[in-house]
N, C-alpha and C positions, 0 to 999 in steps of 0.2 A: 792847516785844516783843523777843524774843530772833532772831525770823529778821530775814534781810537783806530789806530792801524788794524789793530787783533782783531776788532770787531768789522772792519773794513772787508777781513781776508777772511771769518767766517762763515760771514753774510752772503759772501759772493761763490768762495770756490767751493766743489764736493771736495772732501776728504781724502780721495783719490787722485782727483786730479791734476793738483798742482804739483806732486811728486812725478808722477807718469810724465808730465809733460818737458820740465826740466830737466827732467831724464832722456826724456826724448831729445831736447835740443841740446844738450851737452853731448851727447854722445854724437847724433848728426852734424853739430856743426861745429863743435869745439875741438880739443885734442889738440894733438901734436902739427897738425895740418891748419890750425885755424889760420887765419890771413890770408891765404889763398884764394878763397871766396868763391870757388867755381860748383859746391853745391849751394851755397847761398844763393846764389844766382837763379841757377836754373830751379829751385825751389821758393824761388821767392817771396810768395804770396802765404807760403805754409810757414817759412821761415819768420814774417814780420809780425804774423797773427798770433802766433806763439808765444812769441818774444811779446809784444802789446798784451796779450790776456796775461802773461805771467806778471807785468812789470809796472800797470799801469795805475793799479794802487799803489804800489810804492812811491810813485812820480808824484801822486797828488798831493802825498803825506807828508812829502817831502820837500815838494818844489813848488804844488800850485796846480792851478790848471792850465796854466801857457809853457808848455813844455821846450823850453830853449833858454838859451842864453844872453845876457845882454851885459855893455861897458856900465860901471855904473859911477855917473857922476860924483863931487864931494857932495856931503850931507843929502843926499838922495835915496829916496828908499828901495828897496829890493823891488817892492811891486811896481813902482813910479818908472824904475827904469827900463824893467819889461813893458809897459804899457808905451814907455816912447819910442824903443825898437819897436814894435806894431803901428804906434803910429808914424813913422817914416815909412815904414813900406805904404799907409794910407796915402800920405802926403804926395810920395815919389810917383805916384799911380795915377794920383788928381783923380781918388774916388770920392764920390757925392751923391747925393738924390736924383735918382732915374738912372743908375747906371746899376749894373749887374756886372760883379765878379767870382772868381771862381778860385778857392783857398783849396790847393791837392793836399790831400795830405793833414786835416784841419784835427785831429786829434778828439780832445774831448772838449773842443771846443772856443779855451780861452782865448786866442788872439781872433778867433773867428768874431765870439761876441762882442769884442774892447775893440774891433776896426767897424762891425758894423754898425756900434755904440757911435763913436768918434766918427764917421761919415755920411751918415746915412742912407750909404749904397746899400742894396738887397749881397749879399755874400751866401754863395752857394759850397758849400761845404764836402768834400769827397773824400771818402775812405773806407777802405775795405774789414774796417773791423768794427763787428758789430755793438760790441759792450760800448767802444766808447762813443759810436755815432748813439746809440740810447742815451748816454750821460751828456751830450755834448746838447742833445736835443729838449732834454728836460732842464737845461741851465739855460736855454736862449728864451724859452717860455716864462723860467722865474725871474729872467730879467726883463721879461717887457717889451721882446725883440721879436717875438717869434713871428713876425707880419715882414721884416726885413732878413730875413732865413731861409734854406733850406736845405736838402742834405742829401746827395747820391753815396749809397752803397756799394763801390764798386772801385775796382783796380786803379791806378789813376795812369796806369800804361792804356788802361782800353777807357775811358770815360763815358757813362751811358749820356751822353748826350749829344747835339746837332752842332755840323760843320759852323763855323763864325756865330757863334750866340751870347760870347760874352765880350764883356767890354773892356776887362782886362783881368788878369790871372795874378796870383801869387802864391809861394811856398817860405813857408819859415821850418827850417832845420828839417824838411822832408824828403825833397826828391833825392836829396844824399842816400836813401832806402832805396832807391830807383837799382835794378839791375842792370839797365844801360839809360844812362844820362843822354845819348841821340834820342831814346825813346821814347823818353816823358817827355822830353824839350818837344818833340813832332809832336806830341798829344796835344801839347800847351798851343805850338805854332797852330794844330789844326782846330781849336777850341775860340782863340780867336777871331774877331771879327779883324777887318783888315783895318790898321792903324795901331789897333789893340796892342797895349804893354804888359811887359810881364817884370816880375819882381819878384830876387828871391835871395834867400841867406843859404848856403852852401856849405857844407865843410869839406875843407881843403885842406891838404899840405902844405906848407909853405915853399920860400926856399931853403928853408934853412935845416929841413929836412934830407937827413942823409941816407941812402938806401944801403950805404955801404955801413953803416955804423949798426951794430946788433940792438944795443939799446933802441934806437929809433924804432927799429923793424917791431922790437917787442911792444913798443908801445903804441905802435900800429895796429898790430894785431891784437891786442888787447881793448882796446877803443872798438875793435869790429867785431869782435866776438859778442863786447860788453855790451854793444850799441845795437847788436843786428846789422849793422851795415855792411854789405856787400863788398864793397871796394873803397876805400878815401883816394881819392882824384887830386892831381894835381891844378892848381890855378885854368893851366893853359890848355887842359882837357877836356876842364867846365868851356871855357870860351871856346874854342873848336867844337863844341856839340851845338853850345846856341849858333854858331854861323851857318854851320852845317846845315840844318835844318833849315835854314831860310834866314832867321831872324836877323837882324842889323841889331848889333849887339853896343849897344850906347853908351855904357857904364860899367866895367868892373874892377873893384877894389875890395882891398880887407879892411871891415871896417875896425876891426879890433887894433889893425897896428896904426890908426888916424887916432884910440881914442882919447877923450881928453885926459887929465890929472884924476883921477880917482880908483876906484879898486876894478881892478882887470875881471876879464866875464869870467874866469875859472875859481876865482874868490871864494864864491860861496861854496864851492866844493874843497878848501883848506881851513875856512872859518877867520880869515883874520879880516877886521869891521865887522863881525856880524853884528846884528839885532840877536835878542831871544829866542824873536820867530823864525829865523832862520839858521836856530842852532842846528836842527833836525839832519840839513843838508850838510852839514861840516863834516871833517875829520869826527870828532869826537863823537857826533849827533849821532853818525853812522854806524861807531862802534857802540853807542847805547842801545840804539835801535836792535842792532843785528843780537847784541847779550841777549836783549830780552827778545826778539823773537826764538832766540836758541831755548830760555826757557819754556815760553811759549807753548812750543813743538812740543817737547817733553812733555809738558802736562796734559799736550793733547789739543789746546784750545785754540789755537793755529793749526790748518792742516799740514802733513808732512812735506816737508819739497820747501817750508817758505824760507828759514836760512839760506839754504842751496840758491834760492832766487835773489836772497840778501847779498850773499856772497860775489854773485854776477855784476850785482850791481855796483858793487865797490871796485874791484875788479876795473869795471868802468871809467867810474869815479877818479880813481888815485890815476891811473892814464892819462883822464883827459886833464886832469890837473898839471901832471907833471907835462906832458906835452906843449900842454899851456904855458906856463912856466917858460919851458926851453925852447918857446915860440917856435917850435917846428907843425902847428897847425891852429887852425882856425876854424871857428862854429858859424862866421859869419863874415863870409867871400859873398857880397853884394854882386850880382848882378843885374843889369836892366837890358831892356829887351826890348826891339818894337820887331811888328808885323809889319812890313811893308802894305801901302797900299793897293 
């Protein structure tokens, strides 16, 4: 990104805010208890909008606007590879002109506008926080899209919209936020028309994940604190929710342990290949960052709470990294889906 982060977190938060809020979700949903997940759960909606309004500058300044993961080929660029995970979910979908899909969970945007770019299906957009369906809505207009857009505000457990009206759905790195996975998956089953496909990248456990090893556990719970995510689900509890629900479940694999020769999706959160422009996200980027938002604060010119917010996010970071690493989880557990007729 081209703006200054300080000026990012100025512009947007009161001065109050971003400390109270932090505050608020550290003490709510952190501690000694974190992993458990059973007030994430049942607060869900307060839990993700929190966590979204605290973090979503960070994301952009740091990542982009396509908030996810992707393999990335040799000599392939950081952006190129994000673009061609979005465009396989397009492709897998066989979306095109005249058909209308439904993105839960579309963030501020970027794979929303780079599928409906690369398609030219209409993509309906769903999320329940407001800042970034505004950002996400003023980026489809500057790119020339806003005729193939549009955007519901709302939960994607209850979707303000009619029984079979679209013509296929998908989620990148979203309904993992979902408090029960049967739940979204019914919304999805009932959102489709019948034939309708769904498509989505998931994060999961592996197997290689040990419940009995404490490291593992920590790094569990650390990813869900760091992440807002509710619960990380095992492979086989993703696919039991899409069956469950009706779906005929066509296709699920990881696509990270298919992918080819080149740098693994957690890369850009240790720095080794990087570009320049993706120092920001590295090891190093993150402790530059987090120094100078420390100064920052002190001077005053960041509001108070933003390290605290920096801190969560590394927290994160070094998790999903190292989890990565020790292939005990995965940002992109591919599933496909049909609606029966």
């Amino acid at each position: 990104m081209k703006t200054n982060l300080a000026k990012i977190l100025s512009d947007r938060n009161s001065r109050a805010s971003v400390a109270a809020r932090v505050e608020d979700y550290e003490r709510r949903y952190g501690g000694e208890s974190r992993g458990g997940g059973d007030e994430r759960k049942a607060d869900y909606r307060n839990f993700e909008n929190t966590y979204y309004d605290l973090v979503t500058d960070f994301f952009e300044y740091g990542w982009g606007q396509s908030f996810h993961f992707a393999p990335r080929a040799v000599a392939e660029s950081f952006a190129a590879s994000l673009a061609r995970h979005e465009h396989y979910i397009a492709h897998r979908l066989d979306l095109g002109p005249g058909m209308t899909a439904v993105d839960l969970g579309c963030g501020v945007g970027g794979p929303l506008i780079e599928i409906a770019r690369f398609s030219g299906a209409r993509i309906v957009g769903v999320n329940n926080n407001a800042m970034q369906l505004e950002r996400a809505a003023r980026r489809a207009e500057v790119a020339g899209l806003g005729h193939l857009v549009d955007w519901l505000k709302c939960d994607f457990m209850r979707v303000d919209a009619p029984d079979a009206c679209f013509d296929a759905a998908y989620s990148i790195e979203a309904t993992c936020c979902a408090p029960d996975r049967a739940g979204v998956y019914g919304e999805v089953f009932r959102l489709l028309k019948p034939g309708g496909c769904f498509a989505a990248y998931e994060y999961c456990l592996t197997d290689r994940f040990d419940s009995d090893d404490p490291e593992h556990r920590r790094l569990k719970a650390d990813m869900e604190h760091g992440g807002a995510l509710p619960d990380i689900a095992r492979p086989h509890a993703v696919d039991d929710a899409v069956r469950t629900v009706g779906f005929e479940l066509l296709e699920a694999r990881d696509l990270a342990a298919e992918a080819p020769p080149g740098l693994r999706w957690y890369q850009p959160l240790v720095g080794a290949g990087l570009s320049f422009a993706r120092l920001r996200s590295s090891i190093g980027g993150r402790r530059v960052t987090h120094g100078s938002l420390w100064l920052l604060e002190r001077l005053g010119i960041v509001p108070r709470g933003t390290t605290q917010v920096s801190r969560l996010l590394n927290l994160c970071a070094v998790a999903l990294a190292e989890a990565g690493r020790l292939g005990i989880f995965t940002p992109m557990y591919f599933i496909y889906a049909r609606k029966p007729d």
